[in-house]
C-alpha positions in Angstrom: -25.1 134.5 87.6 -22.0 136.3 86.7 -22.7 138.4 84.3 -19.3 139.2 82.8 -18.3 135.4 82.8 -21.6 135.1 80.4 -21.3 138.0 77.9 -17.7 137.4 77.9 -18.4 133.5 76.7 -21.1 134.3 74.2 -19.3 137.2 72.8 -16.3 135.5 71.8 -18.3 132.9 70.3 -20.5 135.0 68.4 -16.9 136.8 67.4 -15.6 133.6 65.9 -19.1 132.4 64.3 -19.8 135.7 63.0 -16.7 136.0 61.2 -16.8 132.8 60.0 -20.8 133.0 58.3 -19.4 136.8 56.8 -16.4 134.5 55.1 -19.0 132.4 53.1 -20.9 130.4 56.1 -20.3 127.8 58.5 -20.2 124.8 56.4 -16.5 125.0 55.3 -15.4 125.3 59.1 -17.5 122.0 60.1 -15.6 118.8 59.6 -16.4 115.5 61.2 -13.0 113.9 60.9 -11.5 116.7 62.9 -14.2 117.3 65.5 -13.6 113.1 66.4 -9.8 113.7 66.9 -9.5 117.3 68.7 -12.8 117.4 70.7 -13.0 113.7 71.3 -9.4 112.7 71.9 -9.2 115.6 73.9 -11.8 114.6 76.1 -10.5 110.6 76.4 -6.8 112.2 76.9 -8.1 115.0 79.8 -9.9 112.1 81.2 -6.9 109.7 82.0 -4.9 112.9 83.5 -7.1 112.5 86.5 -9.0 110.6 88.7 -13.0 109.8 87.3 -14.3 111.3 90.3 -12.0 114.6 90.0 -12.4 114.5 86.3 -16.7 114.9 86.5 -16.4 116.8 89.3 -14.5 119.8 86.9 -17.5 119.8 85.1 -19.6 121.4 88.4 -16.6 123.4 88.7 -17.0 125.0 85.0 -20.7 125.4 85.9 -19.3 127.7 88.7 -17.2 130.3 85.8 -21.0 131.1 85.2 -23.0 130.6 88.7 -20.5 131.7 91.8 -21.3 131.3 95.2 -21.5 135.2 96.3 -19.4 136.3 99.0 -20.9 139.0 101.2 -17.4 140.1 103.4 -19.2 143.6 104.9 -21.8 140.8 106.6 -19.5 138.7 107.4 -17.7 141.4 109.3 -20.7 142.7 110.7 -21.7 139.6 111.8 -18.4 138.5 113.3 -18.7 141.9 115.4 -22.0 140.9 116.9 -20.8 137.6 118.4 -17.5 139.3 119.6 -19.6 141.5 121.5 -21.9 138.7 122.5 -19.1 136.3 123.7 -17.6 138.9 125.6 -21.0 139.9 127.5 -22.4 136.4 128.1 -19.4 133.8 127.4 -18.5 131.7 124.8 -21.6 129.1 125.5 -23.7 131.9 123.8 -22.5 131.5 120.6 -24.2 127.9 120.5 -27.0 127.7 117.8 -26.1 131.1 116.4 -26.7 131.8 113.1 -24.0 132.2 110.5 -23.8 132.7 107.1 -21.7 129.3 105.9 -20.6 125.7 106.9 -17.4 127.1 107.5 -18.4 129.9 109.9 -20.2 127.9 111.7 -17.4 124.6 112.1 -15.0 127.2 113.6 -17.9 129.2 115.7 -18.7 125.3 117.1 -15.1 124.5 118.1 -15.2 127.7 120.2 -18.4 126.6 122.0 -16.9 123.3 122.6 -14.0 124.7 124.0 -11.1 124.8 121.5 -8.6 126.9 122.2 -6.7 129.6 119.9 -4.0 126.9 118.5 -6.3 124.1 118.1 -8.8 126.4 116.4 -5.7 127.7 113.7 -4.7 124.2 112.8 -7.8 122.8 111.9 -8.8 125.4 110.2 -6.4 126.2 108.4 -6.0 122.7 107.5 -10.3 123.0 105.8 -8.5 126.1 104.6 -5.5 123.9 102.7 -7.9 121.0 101.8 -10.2 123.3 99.8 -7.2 124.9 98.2 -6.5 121.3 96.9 -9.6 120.6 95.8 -9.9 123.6 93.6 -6.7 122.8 92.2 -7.3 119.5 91.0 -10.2 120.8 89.0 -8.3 123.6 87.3 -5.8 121.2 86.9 -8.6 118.7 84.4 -9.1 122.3 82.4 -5.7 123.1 82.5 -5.5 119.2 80.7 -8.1 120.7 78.1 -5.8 123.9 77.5 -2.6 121.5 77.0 -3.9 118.5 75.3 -6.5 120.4 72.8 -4.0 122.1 70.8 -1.6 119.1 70.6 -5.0 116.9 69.2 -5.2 119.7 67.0 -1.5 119.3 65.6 -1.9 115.1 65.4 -5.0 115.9 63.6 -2.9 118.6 61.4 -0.3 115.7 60.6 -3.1 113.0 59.8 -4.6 115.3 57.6 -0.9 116.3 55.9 0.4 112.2 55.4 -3.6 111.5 53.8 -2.6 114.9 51.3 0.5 113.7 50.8 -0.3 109.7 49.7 -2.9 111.2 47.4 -1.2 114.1 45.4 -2.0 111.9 42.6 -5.7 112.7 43.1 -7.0 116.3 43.6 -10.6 115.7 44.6 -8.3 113.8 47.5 -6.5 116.9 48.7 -9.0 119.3 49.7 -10.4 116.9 52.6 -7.0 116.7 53.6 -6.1 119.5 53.7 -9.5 120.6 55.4 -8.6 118.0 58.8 -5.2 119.2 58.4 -6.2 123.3 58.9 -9.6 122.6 61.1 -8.2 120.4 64.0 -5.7 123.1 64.5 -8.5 125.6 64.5 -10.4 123.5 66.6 -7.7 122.9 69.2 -6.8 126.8 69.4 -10.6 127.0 69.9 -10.7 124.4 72.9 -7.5 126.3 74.5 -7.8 130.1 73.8 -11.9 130.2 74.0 -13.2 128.3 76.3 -11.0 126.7 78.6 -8.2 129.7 79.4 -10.8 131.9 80.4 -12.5 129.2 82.9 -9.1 128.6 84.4 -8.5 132.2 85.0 -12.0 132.8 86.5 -11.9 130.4 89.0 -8.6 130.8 89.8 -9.7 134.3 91.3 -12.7 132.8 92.6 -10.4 130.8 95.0 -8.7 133.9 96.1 -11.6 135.6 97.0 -12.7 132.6 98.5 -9.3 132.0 100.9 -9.4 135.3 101.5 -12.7 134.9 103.0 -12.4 132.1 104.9 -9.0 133.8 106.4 -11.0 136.1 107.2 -13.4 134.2 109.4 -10.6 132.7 111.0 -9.1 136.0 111.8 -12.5 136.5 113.8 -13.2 133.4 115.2 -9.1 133.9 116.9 -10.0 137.5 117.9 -13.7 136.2 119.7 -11.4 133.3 121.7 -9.1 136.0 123.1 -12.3 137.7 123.7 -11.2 140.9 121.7 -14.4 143.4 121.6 -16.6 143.8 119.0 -14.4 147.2 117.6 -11.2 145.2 117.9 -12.2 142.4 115.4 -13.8 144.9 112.8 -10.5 146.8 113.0 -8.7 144.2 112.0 -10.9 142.4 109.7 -11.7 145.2 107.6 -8.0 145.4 106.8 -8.2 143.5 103.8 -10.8 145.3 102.3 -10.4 148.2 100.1 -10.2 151.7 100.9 -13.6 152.7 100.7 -15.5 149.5 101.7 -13.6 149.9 105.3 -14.9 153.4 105.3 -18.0 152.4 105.0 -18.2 149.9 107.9 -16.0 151.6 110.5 -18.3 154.5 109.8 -21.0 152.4 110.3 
């Protein structure tokens, strides 16, 4: 569980609601009418941006904003280092059946055993690399759909609500539920942008950074164990993308 992606997401909630129940309570800021057009034609609009498979699957991906897959580089490295060392003692058919901590590890540690060499090993690779890249994107690009679309349902709603205030000026008891869709679905929109889809789209942006980064990383290894570098050599270089004090920590290890 991420912690910050949690207290972040409730807090701004609680923000808005709490400001709104101090105003005179939630009632005034709950309208059916405009709920239907920004929160409903916003999801029927996001839905034809994308393909239905891509379009649930952003939902899994929003469930990761709260429950990332953790990334542990230091065992990575440290792990890397101990099959460097172990290729280089008893040949690259060692490596079969080790244990590693991911699918993508272990792909790349399997094409070794079987005999790929450096160049066949980069390409494919790199290519899982690319493939997950796109993947990613085409769920940030359904949320990025909610960010676009929600604001301009919130501005059709806006103009519904002005053209039924402006046929019934004749009637007052008519222009304060016009006026209500015509304020709310811009709310709402603003809501469905700035609140909760933004913030998902710049959280897992930087979870696929982190998460290129890593796999780059295991790649960097994987090239150093088929030129049979020793175990020192690959932690030198791996631990250069690490920060200052985490590659203290595990060349001093």
């Amino acid at each position: 569980m991420d912690i910050a992606s949690l207290i972040g997401f409730i807090g701004a909630i609680g923000m808005i609601i709490g400001a709104m129940i101090s105003a005179g309570g939630l009632g005034p800021f709950v309208d059916v009418p405009s709920i239907l057009i920004v929160f409903g034609g916003t999801f029927f609009a996001v839905m034809y941006t994308a393909p239905m498979g891509v379009f649930l699957g952003s939902f899994k991906a929003m469930a990761k904003v709260f429950m990332p897959k953790p990334q542990n580089v230091e065992a990575l490295i440290e792990r890397m280092v101990e099959l460097s060392n172990t290729a280089r003692k008893d040949g690259m058919m060692a490596l079969e059946g080790q244990e590693v901590p991911d699918k993508f590890f272990e792909k790349g540690l399997q094409m070794l055993v079987d005999g790929a060499d450096e160049s066949k090993l980069v390409k494919q690779m790199s290519q899982e690399i690319k493939s997950m890249k796109k993947r990613h994107e085409d769920s940030q690009g359904v949320l990025k759909g909610w960010v676009d679309i929600g604001p301009a349902m919130g501005m059709i709603g806006t103009l519904i609500g002005l053209v039924q205030m402006l046929g019934n000026m004749a009637d007052p008891k008519a222009i304060g539920p016009a006026m209500a869709v015509a304020l709310l679905t811009t709310l709402y929109g603003a809501f469905i942008a700035n609140v909760l889809f933004a913030p998902m789209i710049t959280k897992l942006e930087g979870y696929t950074a982190d998460e290129v980064i890593y796999r780059e990383m295991v790649l960097e290894g994987l090239r150093n164990i088929s030129r049979g570098e020793s175990g020192r050599n690959v932690q030198e270089q791996m631990v250069a993308s690490l920060p200052p004090k985490a590659q203290e920590k595990l060349m001093a290890a």
